[in-house]
N, C-alpha and C positions, 0 to 999 in steps of 0.2 A: 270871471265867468261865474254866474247863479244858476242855479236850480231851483226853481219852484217846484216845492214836492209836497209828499202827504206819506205819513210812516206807511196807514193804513191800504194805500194805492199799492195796485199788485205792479202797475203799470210805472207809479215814479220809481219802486223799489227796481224792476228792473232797470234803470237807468243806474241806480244809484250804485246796484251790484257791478253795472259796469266801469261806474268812475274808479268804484275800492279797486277793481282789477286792474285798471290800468295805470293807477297813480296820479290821477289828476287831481289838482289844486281846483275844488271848487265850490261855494260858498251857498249853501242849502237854506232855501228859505222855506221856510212851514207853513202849510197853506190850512187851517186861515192862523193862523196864532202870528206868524212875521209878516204876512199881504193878506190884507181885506179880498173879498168881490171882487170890490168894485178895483182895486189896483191892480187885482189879474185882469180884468176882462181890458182896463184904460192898457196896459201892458200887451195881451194877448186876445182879440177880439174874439176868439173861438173858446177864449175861456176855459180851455184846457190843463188838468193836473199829468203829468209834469209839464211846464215848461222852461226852455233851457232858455239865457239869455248871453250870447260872446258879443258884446260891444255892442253897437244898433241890431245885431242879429238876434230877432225870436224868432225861437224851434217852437211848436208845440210835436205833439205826438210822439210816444216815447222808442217807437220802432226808430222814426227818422230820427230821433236824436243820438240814437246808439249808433246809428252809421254815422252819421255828421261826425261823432266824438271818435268812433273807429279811425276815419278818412284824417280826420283832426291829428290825432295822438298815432301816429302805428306801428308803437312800440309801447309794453308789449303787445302784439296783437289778440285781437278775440274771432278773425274770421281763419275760418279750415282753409287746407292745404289748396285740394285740389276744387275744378268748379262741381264736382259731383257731390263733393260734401260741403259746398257753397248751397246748393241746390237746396240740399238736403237741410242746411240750418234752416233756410227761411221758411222752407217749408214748416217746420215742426213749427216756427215763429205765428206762422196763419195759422195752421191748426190750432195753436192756446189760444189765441187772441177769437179766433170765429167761432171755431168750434169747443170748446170750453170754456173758455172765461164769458161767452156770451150768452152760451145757455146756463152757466151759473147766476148771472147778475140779475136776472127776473126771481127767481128764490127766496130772495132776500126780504123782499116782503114778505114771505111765510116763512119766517123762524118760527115764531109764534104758533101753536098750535090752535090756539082759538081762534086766528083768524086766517086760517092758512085755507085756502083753496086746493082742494088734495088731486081735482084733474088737473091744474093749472103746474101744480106739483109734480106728479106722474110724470107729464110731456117733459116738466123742466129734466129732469133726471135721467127723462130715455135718450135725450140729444145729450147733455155731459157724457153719460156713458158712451153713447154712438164718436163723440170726439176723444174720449179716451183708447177708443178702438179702431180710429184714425192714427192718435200717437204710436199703438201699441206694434203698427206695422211700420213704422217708418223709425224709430226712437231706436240710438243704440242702448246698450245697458252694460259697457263693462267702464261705467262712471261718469261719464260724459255723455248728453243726448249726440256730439258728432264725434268721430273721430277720438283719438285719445289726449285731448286738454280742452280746455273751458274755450264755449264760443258763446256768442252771443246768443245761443239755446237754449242757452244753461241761464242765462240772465233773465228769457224770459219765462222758462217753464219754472226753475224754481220758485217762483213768487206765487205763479195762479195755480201748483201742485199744493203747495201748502195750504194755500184757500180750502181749496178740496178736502184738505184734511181736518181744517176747521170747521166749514161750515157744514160739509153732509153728513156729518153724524148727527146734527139737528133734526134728518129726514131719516135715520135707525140706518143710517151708510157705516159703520163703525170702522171699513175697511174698503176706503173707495178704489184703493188699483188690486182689489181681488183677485179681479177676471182680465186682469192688464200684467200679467206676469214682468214683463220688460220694465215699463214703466215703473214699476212696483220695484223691481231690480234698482233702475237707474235711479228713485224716490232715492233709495235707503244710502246710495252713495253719494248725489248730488247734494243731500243735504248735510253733510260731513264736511263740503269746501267749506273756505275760511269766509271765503266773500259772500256763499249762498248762505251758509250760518249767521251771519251778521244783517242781510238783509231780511231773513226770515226772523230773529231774535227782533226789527224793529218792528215788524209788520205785527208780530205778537203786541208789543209795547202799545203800540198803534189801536190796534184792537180792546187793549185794556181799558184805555184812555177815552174809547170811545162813550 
């Protein structure tokens, strides 16, 4: 089994955070340093980072991968108990992916203050925040976004949480879950697991590298 990944991806890392938890054996290819382009795209027509490959089977998209690998491996498990805190993981899971990680990723062209478009900016910032205060009602905080042990919540918040912490201080954010007390709660413990510590240490590396 391969992964095609990228340190940098908030989206491989959460897969990757969910292999370290579960124990699986599997062989990370670095995209582009170990597959060209053109060998993802010959691979995965959608040309997607990450994607998983178990024999003839391509996954791209990293939500459907982490079930694929839950349904796959299910032991130990990463999905809650009951279907209310099933409910509840995927939810928070849409919330990063829509409402945060999407109004983060136009941003990125204005790191730069010379060339930064400061309403284009604004808007960016008032929807982040608007999806941080979608998390802020739904997100538990005594360590775990569900219930009390790591789900696959925790694989995807902790990746695009630490983005947040990277990149909006670039915009004078110096403390982006301010007015997110829970989240801000659940930041300071989440990033303490062994497995969220290790995919956030690569994503740093990642970023250096860049």
């Amino acid at each position: 089994m391969k992964l095609i990944t990228a340190k940098i991806s908030p989206f491989a890392a959460r897969c990757r955070m969910l292999i370290y938890a579960k124990g699986i054996h599997v062989e990370f290819l670095e995209y582009p340093v170990d597959i060209s382009k053109e060998e993802l795209s010959a691979i995965n027509p959608v040309s997607k980072i990450p994607t998983l490959i178990d024999g003839d089977l391509v996954i791209p998209e990293s939500d459907t991968i982490c079930v694929y690998l839950e349904e796959r491996f299910l032991n130990p498990t990463l999905m809650p108990e009951t279907p209310a805190e099933r409910a509840q993981m995927r939810l928070l899971c849409r919330i990063a992916d829509l409402y945060v990680m999407t109004a983060l990723t136009p941003l990125f062209a204005h790191l730069s203050r010379r060339r930064r478009d400061q309403v284009t900016v604004d808007a960016g910032i008032a929807l982040v925040q608007r999806g941080l205060h979608s998390l802020e009602q739904f997100i538990d905080n005594a360590g775990f976004a569900v219930g009390q042990r790591l789900s696959i919540a925790d694989c995807s918040l902790a990746p695009i949480l630490y983005f947040l912490t990277v990149y909006l201080p670039f915009f004078d954010i110096d403390e982006p879950f301010s007015k997110s007390p829970n989240v801000q709660a659940y930041w300071h413990s989440i990033k303490r697991d062994p497995y969220a510590a290790r995919v956030i240490e690569e994503i740093h590396l990642g970023i250096q590298q860049k």
